[in-house]
C-alpha positions as CSV (number, residue, x, y, z in Angstrom):
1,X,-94.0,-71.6,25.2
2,X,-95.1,-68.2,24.2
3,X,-91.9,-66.0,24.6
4,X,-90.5,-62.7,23.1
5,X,-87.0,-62.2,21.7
6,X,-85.1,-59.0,21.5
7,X,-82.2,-58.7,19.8
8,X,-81.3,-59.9,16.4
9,X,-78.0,-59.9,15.6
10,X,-76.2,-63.0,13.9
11,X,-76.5,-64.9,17.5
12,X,-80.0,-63.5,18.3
13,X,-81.6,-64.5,14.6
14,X,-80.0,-68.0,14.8
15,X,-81.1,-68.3,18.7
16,X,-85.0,-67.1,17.9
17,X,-85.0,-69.5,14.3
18,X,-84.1,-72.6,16.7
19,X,-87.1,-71.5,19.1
20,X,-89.3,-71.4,16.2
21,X,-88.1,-74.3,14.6
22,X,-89.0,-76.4,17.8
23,X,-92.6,-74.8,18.2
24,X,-92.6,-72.1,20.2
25,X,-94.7,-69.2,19.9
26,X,-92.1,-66.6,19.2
27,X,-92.6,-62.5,19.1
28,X,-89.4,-60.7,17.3
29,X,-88.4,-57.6,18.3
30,X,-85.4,-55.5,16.5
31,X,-84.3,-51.6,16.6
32,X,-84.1,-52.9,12.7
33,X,-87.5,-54.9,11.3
34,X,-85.6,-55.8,8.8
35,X,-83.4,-57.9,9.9
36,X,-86.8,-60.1,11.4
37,X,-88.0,-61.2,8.0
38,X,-86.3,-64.3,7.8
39,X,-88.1,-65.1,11.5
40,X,-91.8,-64.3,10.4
41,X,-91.1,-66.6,7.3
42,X,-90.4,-69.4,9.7
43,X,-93.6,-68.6,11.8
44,X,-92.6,-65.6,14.0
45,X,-94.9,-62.9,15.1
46,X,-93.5,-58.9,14.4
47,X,-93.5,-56.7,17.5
48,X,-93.0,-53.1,17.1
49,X,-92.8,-52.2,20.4
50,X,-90.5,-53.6,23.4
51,X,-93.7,-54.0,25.2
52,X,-95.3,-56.3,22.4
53,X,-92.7,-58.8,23.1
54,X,-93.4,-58.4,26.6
55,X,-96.9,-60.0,26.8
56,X,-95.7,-63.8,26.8
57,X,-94.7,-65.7,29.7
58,X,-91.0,-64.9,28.8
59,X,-88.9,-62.7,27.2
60,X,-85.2,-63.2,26.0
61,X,-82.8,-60.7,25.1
62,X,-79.6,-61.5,23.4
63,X,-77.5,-57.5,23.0
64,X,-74.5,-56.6,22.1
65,X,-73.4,-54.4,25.5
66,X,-74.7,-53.3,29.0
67,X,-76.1,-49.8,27.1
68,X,-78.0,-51.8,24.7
69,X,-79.7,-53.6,27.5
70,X,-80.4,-51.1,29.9
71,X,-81.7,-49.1,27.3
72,X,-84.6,-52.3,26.8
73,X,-85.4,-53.3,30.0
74,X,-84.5,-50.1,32.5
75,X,-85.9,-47.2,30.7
76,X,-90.0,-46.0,31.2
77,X,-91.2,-48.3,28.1
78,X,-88.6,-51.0,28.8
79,X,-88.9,-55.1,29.8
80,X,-89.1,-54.2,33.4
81,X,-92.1,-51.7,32.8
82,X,-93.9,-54.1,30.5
83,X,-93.5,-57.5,31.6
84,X,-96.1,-59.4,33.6
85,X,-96.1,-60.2,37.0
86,X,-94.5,-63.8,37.5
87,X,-93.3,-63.9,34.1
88,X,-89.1,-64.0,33.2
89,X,-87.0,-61.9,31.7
90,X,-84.2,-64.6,30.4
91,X,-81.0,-62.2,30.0
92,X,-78.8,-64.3,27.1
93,X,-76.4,-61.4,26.6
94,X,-72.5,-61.2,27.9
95,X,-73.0,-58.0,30.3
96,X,-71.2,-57.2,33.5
97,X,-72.0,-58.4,36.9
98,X,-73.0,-54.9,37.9
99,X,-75.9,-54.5,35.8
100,X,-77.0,-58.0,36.0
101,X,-77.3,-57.6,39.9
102,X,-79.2,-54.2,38.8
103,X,-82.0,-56.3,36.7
104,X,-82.5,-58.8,39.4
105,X,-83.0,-56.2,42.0
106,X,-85.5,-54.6,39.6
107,X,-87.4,-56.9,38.7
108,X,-87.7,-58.4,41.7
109,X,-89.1,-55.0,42.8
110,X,-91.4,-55.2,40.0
111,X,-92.8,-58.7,41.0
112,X,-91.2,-60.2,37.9
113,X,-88.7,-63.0,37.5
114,X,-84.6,-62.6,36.4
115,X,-82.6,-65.7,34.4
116,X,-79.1,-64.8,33.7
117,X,-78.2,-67.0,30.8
118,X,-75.4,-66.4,28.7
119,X,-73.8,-68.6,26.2
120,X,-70.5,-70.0,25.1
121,X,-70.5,-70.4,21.2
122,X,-69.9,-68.6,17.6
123,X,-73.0,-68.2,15.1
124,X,-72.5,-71.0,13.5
125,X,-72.5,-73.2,17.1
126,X,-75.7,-70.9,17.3
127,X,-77.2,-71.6,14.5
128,X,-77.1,-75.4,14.6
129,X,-78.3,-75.2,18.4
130,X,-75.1,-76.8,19.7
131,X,-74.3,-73.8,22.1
132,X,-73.4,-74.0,26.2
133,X,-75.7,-71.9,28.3
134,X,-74.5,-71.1,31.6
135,X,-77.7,-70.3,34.0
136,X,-78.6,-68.6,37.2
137,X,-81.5,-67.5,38.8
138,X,-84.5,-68.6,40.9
139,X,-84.2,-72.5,40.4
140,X,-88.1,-72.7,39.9
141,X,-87.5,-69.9,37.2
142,X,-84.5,-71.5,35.3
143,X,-86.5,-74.8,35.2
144,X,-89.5,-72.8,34.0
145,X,-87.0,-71.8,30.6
146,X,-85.6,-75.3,30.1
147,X,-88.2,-76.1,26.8
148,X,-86.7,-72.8,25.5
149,X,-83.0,-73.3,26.5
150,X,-83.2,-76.7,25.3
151,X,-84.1,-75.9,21.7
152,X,-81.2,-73.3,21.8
153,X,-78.1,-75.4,23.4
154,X,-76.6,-78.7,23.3
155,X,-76.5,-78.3,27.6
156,X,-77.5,-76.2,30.0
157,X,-75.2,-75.5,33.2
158,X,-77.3,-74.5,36.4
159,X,-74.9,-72.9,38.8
160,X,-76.7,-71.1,41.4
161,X,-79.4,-68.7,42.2
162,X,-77.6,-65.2,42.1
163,X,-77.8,-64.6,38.3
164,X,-74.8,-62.1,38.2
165,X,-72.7,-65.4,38.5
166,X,-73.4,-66.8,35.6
167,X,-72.8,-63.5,34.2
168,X,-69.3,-63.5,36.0
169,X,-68.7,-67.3,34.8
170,X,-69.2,-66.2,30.8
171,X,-67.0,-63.2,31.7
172,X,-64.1,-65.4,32.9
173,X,-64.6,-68.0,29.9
174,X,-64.3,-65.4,27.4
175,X,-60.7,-64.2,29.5
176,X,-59.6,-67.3,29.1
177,X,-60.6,-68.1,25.3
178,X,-58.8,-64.5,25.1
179,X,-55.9,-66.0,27.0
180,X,-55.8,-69.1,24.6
181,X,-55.7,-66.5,21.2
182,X,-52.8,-64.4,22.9
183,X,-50.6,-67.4,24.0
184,X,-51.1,-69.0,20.7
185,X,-50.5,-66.0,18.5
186,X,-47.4,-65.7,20.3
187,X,-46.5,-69.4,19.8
188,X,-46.9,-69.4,16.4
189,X,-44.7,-66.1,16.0
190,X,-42.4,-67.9,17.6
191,X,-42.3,-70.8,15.4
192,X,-43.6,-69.2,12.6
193,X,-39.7,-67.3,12.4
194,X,-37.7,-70.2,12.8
195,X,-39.3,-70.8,9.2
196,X,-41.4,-73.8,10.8
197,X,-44.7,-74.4,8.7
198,X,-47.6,-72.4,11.1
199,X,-50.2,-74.8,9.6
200,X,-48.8,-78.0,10.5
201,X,-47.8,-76.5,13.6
202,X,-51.4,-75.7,14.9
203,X,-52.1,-79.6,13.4
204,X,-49.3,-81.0,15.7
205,X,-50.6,-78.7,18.7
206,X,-54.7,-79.9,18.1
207,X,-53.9,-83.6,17.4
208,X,-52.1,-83.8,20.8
209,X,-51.8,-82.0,23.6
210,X,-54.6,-78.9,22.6
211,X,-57.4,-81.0,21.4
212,X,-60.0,-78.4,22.4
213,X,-62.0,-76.6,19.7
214,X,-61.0,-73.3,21.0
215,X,-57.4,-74.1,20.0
216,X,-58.6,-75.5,16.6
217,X,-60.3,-72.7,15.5
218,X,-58.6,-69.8,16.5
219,X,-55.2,-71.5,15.6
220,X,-56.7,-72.1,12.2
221,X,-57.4,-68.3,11.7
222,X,-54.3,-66.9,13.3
223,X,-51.7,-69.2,11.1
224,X,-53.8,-68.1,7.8
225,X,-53.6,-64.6,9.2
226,X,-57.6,-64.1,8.4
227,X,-59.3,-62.1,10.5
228,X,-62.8,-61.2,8.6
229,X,-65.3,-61.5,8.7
230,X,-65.8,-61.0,12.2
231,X,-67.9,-64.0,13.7
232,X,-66.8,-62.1,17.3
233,X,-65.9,-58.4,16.6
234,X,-62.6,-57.3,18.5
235,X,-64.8,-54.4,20.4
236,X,-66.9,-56.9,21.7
237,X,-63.8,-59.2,23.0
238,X,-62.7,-55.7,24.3
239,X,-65.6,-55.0,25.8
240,X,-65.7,-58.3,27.6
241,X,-62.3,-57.8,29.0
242,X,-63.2,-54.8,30.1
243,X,-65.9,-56.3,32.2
244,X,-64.1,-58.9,33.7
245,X,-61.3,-56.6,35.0
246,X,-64.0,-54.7,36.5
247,X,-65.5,-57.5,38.1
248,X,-61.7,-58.7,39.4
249,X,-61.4,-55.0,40.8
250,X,-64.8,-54.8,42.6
251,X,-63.2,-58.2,44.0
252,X,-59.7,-57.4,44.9
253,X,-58.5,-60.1,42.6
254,X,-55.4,-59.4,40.8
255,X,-55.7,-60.3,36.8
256,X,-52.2,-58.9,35.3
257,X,-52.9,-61.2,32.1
258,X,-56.5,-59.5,31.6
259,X,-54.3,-56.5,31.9
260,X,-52.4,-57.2,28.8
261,X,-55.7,-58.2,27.1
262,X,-57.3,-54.9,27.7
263,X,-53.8,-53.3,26.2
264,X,-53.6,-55.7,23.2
265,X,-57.2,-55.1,22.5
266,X,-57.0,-51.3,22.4
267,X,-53.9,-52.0,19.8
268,X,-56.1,-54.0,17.7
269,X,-58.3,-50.9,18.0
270,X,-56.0,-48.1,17.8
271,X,-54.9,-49.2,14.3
272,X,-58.7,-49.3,13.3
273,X,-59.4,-53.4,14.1
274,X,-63.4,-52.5,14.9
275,X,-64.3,-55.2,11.8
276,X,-61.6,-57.5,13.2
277,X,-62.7,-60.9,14.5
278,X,-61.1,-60.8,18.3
279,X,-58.7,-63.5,17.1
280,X,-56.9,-60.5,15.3
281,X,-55.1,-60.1,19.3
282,X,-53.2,-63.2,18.1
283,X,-51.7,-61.6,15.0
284,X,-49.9,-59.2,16.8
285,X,-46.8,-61.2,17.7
286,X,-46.4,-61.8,14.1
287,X,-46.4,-58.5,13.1
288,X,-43.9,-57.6,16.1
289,X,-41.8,-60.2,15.0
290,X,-41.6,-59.0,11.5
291,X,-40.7,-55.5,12.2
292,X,-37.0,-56.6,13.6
């Protein structure tokens, strides 16, 4: 498929290599060229203008917050502007339900099409096309983006026709791998003062009962206490709690533990954490149990 990408940070660079790797006619667009050059050695075309990776039959964008985004598609030279009748704007970033519903209703205005498609994954998942997209959107639409989903993720999860859900879904998924980090930082204080080994601890907890790769990795990096580089930067998690207790407000549905979140996060923050991997939330028990 002929498709533009915008956005090419770690995720974005892996995502559009995968696309080109599997054929696809791919047109790169970055605020930085620079960071394209690996892409055009692998076969991608160079856009210097939003509108040059508009003229496909798709365009993906994979950005780092709502400004970004709105920025690229909502302003007078933006996606919406620029993109074809009938063709699809496939919206891979974590942004909030509010601006999601803003797209559709744009580009439905504008004759276009709108797939929400975030993803559940680190680079690395990214980069060796092993991540989970969650999808929603006009079910002709989402089927039309399979060939491209496909070379990007190991499955794709269709889950209704509103795109701001799956927007909400990757919102909640990232509370809860939040969640996960807090409860196990706290754990392995715990342990961790009794004098009890954190390493084998985390071993004992994955080999049994926490088998999941969440608890795996981010044990791993929590009982070594190493928390760069950043593979998910602590503003980002910040940022997505942020979301999702706006999303809970708009709702009326009480989230006191995303409350904590937001406060741990700003902690991580305060004490200047911006190159911090998010997993740095779980390091704060330690520290806390240190200081008495």
């Amino acid at each position: 498929m002929k498709t533009g990408f915008i956005g090419l940070g770690r995720m974005g660079s892996a995502m559009a290599a995968n696309l080109l790797k599997a054929g696809h006619d791919v047109t790169v667009f970055n605020r930085s060229p620079e960071k394209s050059r690996s892409l055009l050695e692998l076969g991608a075309h160079q856009a210097t203008s939003i509108a040059e990776a508009c003229d496909g039959e798709t365009v993906i964008t994979m950005l780092a917050d709502d400004a970004a985004l709105t920025h690229v598609a909502l302003t007078n030279e933006g996606i919406v502007g620029k993109l074809s009748k009938g063709a699809i704007h496939i919206s891979m970033s974590t942004i909030s339900v509010a601006l999601s519903k803003e797209l559709a209703q744009a580009h439905a205005r504008a004759g276009q099409r709108f797939v929400a498609a975030p993803v559940f994954g680190r680079p690395e998942a990214a980069a060796a096309a092993k991540l989970f997209i969650v999808t929603a959107g006009d079910a002709a639409a989402v089927e039309a983006c399979q060939p491209l989903l496909g070379a990007m993720g190991q499955k794709v999860f269709s889950i209704g026709t509103e795109p701001a859900a799956a927007n909400l879904v990757k919102l909640s998924g990232n509370f809860l791998l939040a969640s996960a980090i807090e409860a196990l930082g706290e754990a392995i204080a715990l342990v961790g003062k009794a004098g009890i080994d954190a390493h084998a601890y985390v071993d004992l907890l994955t080999s049994t009962i926490f088998p999941a790769p969440a608890y795996k990795t981010y044990g791993g990096l929590i009982a070594d206490n190493k928390f760069q580089p950043a593979n998910f930067s602590a503003p980002l998690g910040f940022k997505d709690i942020r979301l999702t207790l706006a999303a809970a407000e708009s709702l009326r549905v009480p989230m006191p533990l995303g409350s904590l979140l937001h406060a741990r996060f700003l902690r991580v923050l305060a004490h200047g954490g911006d190159n911090l991997d998010w997993a740095a939330i779980g390091g704060l028990a330690t520290q806390d149990a240190r200081e008495h």
